[in-house]
N, C-alpha and C positions, 0 to 999 in steps of 0.2 A: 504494500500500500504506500503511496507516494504522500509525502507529505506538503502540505500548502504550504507558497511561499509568506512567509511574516508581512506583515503591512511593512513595518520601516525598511525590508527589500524592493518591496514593490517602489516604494515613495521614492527611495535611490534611484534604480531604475528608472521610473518617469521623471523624474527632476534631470538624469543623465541625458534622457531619449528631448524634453523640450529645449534644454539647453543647446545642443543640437541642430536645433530646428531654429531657434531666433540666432546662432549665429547664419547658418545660410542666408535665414529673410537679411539679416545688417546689410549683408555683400548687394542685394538688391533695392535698399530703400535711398531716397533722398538723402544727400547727405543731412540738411536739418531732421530729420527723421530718424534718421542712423543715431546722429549726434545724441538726437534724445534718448533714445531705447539705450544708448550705451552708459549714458550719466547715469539711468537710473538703475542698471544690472550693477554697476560700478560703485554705486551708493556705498558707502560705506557702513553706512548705518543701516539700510533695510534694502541694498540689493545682494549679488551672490557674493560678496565680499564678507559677507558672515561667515563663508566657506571655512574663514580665516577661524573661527570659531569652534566651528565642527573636525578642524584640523586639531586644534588644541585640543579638546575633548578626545578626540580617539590619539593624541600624546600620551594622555593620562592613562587608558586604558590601555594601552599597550607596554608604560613601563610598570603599572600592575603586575600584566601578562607576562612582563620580561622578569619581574621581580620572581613570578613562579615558577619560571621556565618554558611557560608556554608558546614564549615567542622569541627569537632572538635578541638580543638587546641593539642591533642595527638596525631593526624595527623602530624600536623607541624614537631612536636619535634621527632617523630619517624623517619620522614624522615631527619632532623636534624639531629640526631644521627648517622641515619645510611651514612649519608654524611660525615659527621668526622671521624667513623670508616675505610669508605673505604679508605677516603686518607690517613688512620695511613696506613691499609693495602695494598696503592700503594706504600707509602715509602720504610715499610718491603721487597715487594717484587720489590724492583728497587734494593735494595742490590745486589739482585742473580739472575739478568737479566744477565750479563758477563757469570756465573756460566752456567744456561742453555743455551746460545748462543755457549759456548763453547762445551758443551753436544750434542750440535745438527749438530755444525759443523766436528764432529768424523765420519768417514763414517762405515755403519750397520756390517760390517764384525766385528767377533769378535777376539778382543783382544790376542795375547799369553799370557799376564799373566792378569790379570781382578784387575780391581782396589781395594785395601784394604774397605773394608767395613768400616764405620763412625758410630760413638755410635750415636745412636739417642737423644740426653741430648737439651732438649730448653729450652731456656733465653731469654725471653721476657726485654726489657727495659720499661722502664714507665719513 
């Protein structure tokens, strides 16, 4: 007898499967469009940037896990890591959360004169 999958499988699962799906639509929307749907996935506070969150949690339970033996301790520390990375990476992009809100609130007609184009130069801080 096969047993059902758990709801918080399923919800993975679909949360994977629509994520997915709106990046394809970005590739096709206006860029004021695009811009929008990306500030607010980006959101720091209530878009998938919580991810940041759900990474930390299953930190915790994995060096539980590692603590019993259940799980390697390079488990731990990968999810560790990549916990710390993301919040470096929500900080970076809480910068230019204004920036895209502002992108998004432009309405899709275009422009008479089109905004100057920006060198693309990155400087990372450490």
């Amino acid at each position: 007898m096969s047993h059902p999958t758990p709801y918080p499988v399923r919800l993975a699962d679909e949360i994977t499967r629509q994520l997915g799906q709106l990046a394809d639509h970005i590739s096709h929307l206006p860029p004021p469009q695009a811009a929008q749907v990306i500030a607010r996935v980006l959101d720091p506070d209530t878009g998938v940037l919580g991810v940041t969150h759900l990474v930390a949690t299953g930190s915790v339970f994995a060096k539980d896990q590692a603590e019993r033996g259940a799980l390697p301790a390079e488990v731990w520390l990968a999810l560790g890591r990549a916990s710390n990375e993301l919040g470096d990476i929500t900080l970076d992009l809480d910068e230019h959360k204004d920036a895209l809100q502002r992108v998004g609130a432009q309405p899709a007609t275009t422009a008479a004169k089109p905004p100057a184009p920006a060198p693309l130069v990155v400087r990372r801080r450490r």
